[in-house]
N, C-alpha and C positions, 0 to 999 in steps of 0.2 A: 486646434486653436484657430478662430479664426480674426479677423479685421472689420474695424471701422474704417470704410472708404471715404465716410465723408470727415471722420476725425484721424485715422490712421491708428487709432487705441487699440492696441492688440485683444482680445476677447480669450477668457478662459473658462471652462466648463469645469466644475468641480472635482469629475473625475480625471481631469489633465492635470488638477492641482496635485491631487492626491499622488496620480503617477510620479509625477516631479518629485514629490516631496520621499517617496520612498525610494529612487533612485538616488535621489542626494542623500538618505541616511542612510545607504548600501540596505535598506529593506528590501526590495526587489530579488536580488542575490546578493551573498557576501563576496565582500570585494576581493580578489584573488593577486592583486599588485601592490596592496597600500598597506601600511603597518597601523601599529593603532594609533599613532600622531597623525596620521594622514587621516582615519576615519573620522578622530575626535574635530580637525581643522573644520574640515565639512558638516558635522553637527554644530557648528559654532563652541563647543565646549559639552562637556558628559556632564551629568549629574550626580554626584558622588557623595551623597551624605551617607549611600550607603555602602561604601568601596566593595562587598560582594555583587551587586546591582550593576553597577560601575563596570565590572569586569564581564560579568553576563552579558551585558548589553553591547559592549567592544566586539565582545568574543563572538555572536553570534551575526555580527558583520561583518566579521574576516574570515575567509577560506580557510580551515585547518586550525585557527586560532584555541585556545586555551584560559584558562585565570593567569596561567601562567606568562604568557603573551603579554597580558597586561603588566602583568608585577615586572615583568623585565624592562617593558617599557618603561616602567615609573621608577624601579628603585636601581636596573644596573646601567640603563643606556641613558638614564635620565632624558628622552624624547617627550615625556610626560609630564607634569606636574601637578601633583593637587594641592589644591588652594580654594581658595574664598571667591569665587567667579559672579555671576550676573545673581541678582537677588542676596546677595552676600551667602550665599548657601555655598556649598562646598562643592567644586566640582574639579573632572581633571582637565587641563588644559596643558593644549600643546607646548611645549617650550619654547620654539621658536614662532611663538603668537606671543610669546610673555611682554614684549615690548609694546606692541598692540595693548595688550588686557591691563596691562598697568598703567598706560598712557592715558587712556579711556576711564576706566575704573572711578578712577580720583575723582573728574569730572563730570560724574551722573551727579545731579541733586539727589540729597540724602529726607528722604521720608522725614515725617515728624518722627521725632523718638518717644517712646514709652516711657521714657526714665523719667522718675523725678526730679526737681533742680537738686537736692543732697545725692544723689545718685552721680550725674553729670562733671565730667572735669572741664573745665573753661579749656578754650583754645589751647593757650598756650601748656597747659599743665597736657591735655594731647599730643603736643609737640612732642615736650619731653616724653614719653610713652612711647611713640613709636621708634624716635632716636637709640632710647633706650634701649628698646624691643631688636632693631638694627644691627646693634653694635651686641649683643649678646647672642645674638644668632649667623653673628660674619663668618664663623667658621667653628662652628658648635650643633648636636643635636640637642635638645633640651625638652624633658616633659614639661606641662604648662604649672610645673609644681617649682620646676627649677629654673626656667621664665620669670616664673614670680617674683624669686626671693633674687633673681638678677634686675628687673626692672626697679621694685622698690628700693634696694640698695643703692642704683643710680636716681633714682627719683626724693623719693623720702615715702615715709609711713602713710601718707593721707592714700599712695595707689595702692596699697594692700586691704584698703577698708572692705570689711565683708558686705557691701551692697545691694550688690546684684541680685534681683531672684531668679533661683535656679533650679535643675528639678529637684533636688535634694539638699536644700540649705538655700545658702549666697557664695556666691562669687567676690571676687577682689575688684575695686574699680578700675580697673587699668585694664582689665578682659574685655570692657566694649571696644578700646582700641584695637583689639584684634585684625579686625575686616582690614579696618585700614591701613595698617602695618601691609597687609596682603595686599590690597588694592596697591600699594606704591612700591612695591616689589622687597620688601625688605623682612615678608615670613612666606611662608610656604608649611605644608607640612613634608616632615623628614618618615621615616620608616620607625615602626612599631619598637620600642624597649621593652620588650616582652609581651605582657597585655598594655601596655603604656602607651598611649601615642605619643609623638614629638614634635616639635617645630624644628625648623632650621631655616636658613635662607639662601632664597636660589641661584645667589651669585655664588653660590661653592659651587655649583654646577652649571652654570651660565655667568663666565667669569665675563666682567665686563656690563652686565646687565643694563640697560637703560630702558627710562619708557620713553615711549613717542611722544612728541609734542601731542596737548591734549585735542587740538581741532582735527589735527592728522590724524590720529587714534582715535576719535570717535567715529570721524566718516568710515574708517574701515572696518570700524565693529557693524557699521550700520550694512556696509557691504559685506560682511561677513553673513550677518544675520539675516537679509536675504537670499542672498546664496545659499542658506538653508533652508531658509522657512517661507521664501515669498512664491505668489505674490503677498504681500503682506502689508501692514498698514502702520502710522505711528502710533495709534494704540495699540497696534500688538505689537509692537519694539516697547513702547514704554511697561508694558506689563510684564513684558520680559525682564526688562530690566529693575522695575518696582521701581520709574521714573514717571514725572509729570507726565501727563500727556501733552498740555501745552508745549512743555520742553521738548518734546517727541517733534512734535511737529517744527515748532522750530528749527530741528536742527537737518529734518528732512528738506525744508524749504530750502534752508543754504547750502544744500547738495542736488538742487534743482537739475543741475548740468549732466550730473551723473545719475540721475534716477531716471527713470520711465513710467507713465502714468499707463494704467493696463483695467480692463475690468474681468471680475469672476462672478460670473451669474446675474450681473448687473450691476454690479458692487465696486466702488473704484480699490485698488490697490495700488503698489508700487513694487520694481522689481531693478535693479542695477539696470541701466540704462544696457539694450541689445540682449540681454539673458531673458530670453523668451523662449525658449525651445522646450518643445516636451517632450516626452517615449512616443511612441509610434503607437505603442497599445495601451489599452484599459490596466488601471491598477488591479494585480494580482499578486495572490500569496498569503500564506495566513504565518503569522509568527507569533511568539508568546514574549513581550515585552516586561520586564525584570520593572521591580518599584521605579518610580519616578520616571523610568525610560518613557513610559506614554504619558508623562507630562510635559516633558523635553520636545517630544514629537504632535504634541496638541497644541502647545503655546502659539506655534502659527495656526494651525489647522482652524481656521472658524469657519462659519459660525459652528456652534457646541453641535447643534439639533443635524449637521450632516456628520458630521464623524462620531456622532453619540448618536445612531437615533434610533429610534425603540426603546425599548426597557435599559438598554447602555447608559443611555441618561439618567434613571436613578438609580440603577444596578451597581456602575463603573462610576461616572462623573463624579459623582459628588463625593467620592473619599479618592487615598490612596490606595489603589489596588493594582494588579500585575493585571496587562493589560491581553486579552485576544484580539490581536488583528488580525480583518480577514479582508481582502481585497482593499486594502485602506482605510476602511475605518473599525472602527471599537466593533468588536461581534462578541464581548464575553470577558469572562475571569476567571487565574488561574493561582493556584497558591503550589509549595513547594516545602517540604518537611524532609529534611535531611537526618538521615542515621544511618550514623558510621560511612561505609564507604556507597547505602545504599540514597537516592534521593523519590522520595514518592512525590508526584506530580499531579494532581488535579485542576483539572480544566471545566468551566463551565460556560457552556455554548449559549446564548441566548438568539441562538435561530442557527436552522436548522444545518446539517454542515452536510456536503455532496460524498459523495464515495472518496474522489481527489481528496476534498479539502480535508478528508479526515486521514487521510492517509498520509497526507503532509502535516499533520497534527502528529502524528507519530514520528515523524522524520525530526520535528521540530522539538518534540520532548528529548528522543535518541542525542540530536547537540546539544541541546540544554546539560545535559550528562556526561558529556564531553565536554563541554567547555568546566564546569563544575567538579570534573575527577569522577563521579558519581555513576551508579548503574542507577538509570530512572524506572519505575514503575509507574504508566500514566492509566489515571482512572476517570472517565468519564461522570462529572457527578458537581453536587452544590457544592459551591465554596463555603466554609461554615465559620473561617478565623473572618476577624474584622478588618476596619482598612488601617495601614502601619502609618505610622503617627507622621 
């Protein structure tokens, strides 16, 4: 890194960003001190629409870690929680960030909705929903079946209307209240009823629960969010967030104090005011990153054309696919077919990979199967399934 003498703007070379960014996701090495609350703090929050994903992705940043690792984090130590996080998408977060993440949450401006006005419940008919939603999961698991017939019971008949479209039918209108239930701390999700999921709420296990004042809470998400991903910009916070970009900037402005204006490659960014430092060396390491993982790890990384570039960009970019990194950026695509206790792993290279780097391919498959329970078999070759929805 180096300096503007005549402006003092710190300067960063892409390859410095990259190093940063895979040290603060323990990509570099798995983190040999921190548990999976400490890994997820520093990703700002996991991705977890797909909770096997979810755990792959934890587990192959912690030393010795497991699926196991995770699950105990989430369902017996409760240090974890999954919920409704940035994008309203499902991901786990740390418990004691929950006062953070629901402080903040509330507070992002909410997108136009899809719905139409007979779909839509007025304000206050929302109110009642999540109250509803609140008090029936204060010290209860509940599937979103038995959610239901508790919120319409307290509500009335208009929130059970089948509305919604969904993959397979309609939904009840009270299910859009979900997110926000989650955003104000009063769902979460609870542990499986068999094949069933559940909710429940997180004050059974973080008794006392509150969220932060919303201005306190958003500056910290925004230093949160650097802290992982920056140097970074308020369009890439807003898009993280699926927030205005105006509102991005806005809210960066009135943290003027606390930010630091930096460039990357000529490019102005911002990073928490003093958190400048990078590795000593070039980003290095090739890892096989589980669904959504390498969207989590892209969302800062711009522009696309350096962490995608060559055939990455329409190989990788443009779906969901399991991602190959190799010294930082996108080098390929790998898919993963499980049977029984064995897991077959295919990797496909889209440039060329050294003696090293392939023999840390094999290292990387070897945890992959480990973390999984799984004996992996990894074969060099096309990936042939599509990208996961």
């Amino acid at each position: 890194m180096t300096s503007d003498r005549m402006t003092d703007v710190p300067r960063f070379s892409w390859a410095e960003v990259c190093a940063r960014r895979l040290a603060r996701h323990a990509l570099d090495a798995p983190a040999r001190d921190a548990g999976a609350a400490d890994v997820a703090t520093a990703m700002a929050g996991v991705h977890a629409q797909v909770l096997s994903a979810a755990e792959l992705g934890l587990g192959l940043r912690i030393a010795g870690a497991t699926r196991v690792t995770v699950r105990e984090a989430l369902w017996t130590g409760h240090t974890l929680v999954k919920t409704f996080g940035p994008r309203g998408t499902v991901h786990l977060l740390p418990a004691a960030d929950l006062p953070m993440w629901t402080g903040a949450l509330p507070a992002v401006p909410t997108p136009a909705t899809p719905f139409s006005e007979h779909i839509l419940m007025t304000d206050d008919q929302t109110e009642e929903v999540v109250e509803a939603i609140a008090k029936a999961l204060a010290d209860a698991e509940l599937t979103v079946d038995e959610l239901g017939e508790a919120v319409v019971g307290a509500t009335g008949s208009w929130a059970g209307d089948l509305v919604i479209p969904a993959f397979q039918g309609l939904w009840p209108r009270w299910r859009q209240a979900v997110p926000l239930a989650a955003f104000r701390g009063a769902l979460c999700f609870g542990p499986n009823h068999g094949r069933k999921a559940t909710y429940t709420g997180p004050g059974r296990w973080l008794p006392g629960l509150t969220p932060d004042a919303p201005e306190q809470a958003l500056a910290a998400l925004v230093r949160s969010f650097l802290h992982a991903y920056g140097p970074a910009t308020p369009k890439r916070f807003g898009h993280w967030l699926n927030a205005p970009v105006r509102w991005a900037d806005a809210l960066f402005a009135s943290m003027e104090g606390e930010l630091q204006r930096v460039e990357v490659e000529g490019a102005q960014a911002w990073v928490v005011a003093g958190d400048v430092e990078v590795p000593s060396g070039p980003p290095r390491g090739v890892r096989l990153l589980p669904y959504f993982d390498g969207y989590a790890y892209r969302v800062g990384n711009q522009p696309p054309e350096l962490l995608y570039p060559g055939r990455a960009a329409e190989r990788v970019l443009k779906g969901n696919f399991q991602a190959l990194l190799v010294d930082g950026v996108v080098a390929g695509l790998w898919h993963q077919r499980r049977s029984g206790r064995r897991t077959d792993i295919t990797v496909e290279p889209l440039v060329p990979l050294t003696a090293a780097q392939r023999a840390e391919l094999d290292e990387q498959a070897e945890r992959v199967g480990e973390i999984m329970e799984a004996k992996p078999r990894l074969t060099i070759g096309t990936v042939t399934v599509g990208s996961h929805a």
